[in-house]
C-alpha positions in Angstrom: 248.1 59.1 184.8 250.6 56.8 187.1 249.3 55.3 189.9 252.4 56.6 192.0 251.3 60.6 190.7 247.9 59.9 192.6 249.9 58.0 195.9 251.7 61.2 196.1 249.1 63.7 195.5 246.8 62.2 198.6 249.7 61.4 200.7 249.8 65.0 200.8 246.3 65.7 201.3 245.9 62.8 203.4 245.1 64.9 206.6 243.6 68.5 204.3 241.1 66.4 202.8 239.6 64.7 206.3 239.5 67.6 207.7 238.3 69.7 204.2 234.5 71.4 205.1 233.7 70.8 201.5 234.5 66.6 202.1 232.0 66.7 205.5 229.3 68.8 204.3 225.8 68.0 204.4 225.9 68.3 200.3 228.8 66.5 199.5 228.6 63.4 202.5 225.1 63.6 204.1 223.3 63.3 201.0 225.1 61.2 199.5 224.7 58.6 202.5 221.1 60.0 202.8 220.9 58.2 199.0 222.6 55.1 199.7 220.0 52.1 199.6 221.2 50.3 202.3 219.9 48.2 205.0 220.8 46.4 208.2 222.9 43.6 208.1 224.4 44.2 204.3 228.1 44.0 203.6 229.2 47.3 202.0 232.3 48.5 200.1 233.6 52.1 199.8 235.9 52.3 196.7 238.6 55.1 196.7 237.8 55.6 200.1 240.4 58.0 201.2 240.1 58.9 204.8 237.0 56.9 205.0 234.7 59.8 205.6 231.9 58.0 203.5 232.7 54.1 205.2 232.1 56.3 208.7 229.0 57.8 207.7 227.8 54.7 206.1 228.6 52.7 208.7 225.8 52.6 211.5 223.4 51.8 208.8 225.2 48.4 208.0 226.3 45.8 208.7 229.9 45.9 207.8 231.7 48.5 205.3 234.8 47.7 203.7 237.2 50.7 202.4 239.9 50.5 199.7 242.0 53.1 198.7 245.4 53.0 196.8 247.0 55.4 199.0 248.4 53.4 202.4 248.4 57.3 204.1 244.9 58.2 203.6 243.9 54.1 204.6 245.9 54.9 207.9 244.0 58.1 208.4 240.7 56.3 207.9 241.6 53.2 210.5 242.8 56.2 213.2 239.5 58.3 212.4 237.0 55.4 212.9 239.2 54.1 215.9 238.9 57.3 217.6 234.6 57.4 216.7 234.5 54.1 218.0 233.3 52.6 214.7 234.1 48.5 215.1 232.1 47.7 211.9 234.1 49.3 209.6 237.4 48.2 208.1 240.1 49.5 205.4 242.6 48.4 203.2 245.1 49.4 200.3 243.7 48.7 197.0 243.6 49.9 193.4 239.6 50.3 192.5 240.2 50.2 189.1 241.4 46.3 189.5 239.5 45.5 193.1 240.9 41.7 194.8 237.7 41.0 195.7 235.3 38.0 194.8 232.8 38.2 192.1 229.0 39.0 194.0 230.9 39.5 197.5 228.9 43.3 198.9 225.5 44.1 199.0 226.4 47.5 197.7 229.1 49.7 197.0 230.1 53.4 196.8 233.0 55.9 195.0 232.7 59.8 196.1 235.1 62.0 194.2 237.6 59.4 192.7 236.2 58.8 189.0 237.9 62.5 188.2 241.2 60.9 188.8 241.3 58.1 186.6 241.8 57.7 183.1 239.2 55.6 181.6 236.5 55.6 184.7 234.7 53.0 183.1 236.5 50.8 184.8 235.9 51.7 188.2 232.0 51.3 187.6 232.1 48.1 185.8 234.5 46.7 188.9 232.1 47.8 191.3 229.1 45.9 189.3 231.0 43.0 189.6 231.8 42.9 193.2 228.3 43.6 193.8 225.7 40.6 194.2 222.4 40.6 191.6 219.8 43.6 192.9 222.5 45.6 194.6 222.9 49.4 194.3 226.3 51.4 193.3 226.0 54.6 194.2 228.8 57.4 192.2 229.1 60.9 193.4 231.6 63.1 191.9 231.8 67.1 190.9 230.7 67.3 187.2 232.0 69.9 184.4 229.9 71.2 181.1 229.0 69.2 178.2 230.4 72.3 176.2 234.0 71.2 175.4 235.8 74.9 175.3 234.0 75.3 178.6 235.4 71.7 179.9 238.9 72.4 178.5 239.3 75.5 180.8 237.8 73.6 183.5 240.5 71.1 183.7 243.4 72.9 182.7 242.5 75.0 186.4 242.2 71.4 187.8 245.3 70.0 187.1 247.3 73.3 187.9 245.9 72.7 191.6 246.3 69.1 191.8 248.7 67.5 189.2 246.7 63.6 190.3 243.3 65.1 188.6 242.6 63.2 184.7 239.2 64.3 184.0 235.7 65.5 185.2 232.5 64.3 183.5 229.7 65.3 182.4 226.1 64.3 184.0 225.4 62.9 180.6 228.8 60.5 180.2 228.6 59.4 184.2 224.9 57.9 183.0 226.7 56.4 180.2 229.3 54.7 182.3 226.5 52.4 184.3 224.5 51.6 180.9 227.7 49.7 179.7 228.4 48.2 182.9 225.0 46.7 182.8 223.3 48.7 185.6 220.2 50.3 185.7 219.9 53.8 186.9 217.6 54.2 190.0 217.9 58.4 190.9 219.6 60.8 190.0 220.6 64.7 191.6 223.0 67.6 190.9 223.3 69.5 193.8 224.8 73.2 193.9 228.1 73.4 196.4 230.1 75.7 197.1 233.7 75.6 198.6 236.0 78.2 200.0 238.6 79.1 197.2 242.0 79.8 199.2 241.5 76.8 200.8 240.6 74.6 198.1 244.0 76.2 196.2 246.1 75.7 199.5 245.0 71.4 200.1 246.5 70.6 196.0 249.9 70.6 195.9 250.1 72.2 192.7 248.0 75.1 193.9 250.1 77.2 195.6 252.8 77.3 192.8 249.9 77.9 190.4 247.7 80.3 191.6 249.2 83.2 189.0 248.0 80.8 186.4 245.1 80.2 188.1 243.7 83.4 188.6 245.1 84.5 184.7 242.9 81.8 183.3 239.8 82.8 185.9 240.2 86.3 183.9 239.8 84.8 180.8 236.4 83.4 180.8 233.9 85.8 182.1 231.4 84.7 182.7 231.9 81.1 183.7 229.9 78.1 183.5 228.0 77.4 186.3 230.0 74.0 187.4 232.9 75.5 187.4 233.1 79.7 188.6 234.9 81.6 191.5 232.8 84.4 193.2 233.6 86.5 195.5 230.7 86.3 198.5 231.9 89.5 200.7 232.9 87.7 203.4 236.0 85.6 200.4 235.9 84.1 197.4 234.1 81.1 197.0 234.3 78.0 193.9 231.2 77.2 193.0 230.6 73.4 191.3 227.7 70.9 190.4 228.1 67.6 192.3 226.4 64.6 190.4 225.1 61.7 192.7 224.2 58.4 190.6 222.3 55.7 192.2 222.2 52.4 190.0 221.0 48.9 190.6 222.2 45.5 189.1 220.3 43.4 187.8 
């Protein structure tokens, strides 16, 4: 994966994904800060922070929250956002989080929502965020999972990366644990929580989607029934894509 396929991918979902229900909902962002161990006066960071959804939410909880994200679009996005909230504590800046220019020990915490999936060898993402973290800090991972059954992850992804070419590879619960044991952390709590997004919309924001969706919805056909992190039902009212969302809460030691 290039870093320039993923600069291009969310420069064109730079606005789609701020406003996206699935990227505001209570499941996906208000537990996920509901979880974050934080307390008044610590320094945060907010790794692959895209529009900054997760700094903003974070933010009157702390005492500062510092973003990074690779793509400069979705960095401005997140600066305009928090302007227009009238968030002064929060601040954002372009930044790969795989190779973070930040000093060893320099946050009291820090977060990633929904980035791991999009980079090849994830590990290092967590084991930069242990190290920009001081001694007893939390890093808190939340990203949508897919089966430990790998004919039921390889038709998973192949879907995924027809919508959005800047997707590498979803994980299961049991390999995101993995992934803090050999950065050194110590995992805290643990949930997989149920969500549920609306289809045509989730097809329309990647910008493989559109051109795909005959592909799409052949390869849908072909695995009936499918695994619960990964299915497309149709609710009456549209269709809906139904995925498990793993939230990781680790401490250093």
């Amino acid at each position: 994966m290039e870093p320039d396929q993923v600069v291009r991918e969310f420069t064109h979902q730079s606005e789609s994904f701020n406003r996206a229900p699935v990227m505001r909902s209570a499941d996906t962002l208000g537990r996920l800060v509901d979880l974050i161990p934080a307390a008044p006066g610590e320094r945060w960071l907010d790794a692959a922070c895209g529009p900054g959804l997760v700094a903003r939410g974070l933010a009157p909880r702390v005492g500062e929250v510092h973003g990074v994200d690779m793509t400069p679009a979705m960095v401005e996005v997140a600066r305009r956002e928090a302007a227009a909230e009238g968030i002064g504590n929060a601040t954002f800046s372009v930044g790969d989080a795989t190779a973070l220019d930040v000093a060893d020990a320099a946050f009291d915490g820090a977060v990633t929502r929904f980035s791991l999936h999009h980079i090849p060898v994830p590990g290092r993402v967590v084991e930069e965020l242990a190290r920009v973290v001081r001694p007893g800090g939390a890093i808190v991972v939340g990203d949508h999972v897919t089966s430990p059954d790998g004919g039921e992850a390889a038709w998973h992804e192949e879907i995924e990366r027809l919508r959005d070419p800047s997707h590498w590879a979803c994980l299961p619960p049991a390999r995101l644990r993995a992934l803090g044991e050999r950065a050194g952390l110590v995992l805290e709590r643990e949930e997989e929580i149920p969500i549920s997004i609306d289809f045509e919309e989730w097809i329309a924001r990647g910008s493989g989607g559109p051109g795909s969706a005959g592909l799409i919805a052949r390869a849908l056909a072909e695995r009936v029934p499918a695994p619960d992190v990964f299915r497309v039902v149709d609710r009456g009212d549209g269709r809906r894509l139904e995925l498990r969302y793993w939230i990781g809460v680790w401490r250093r030691a």
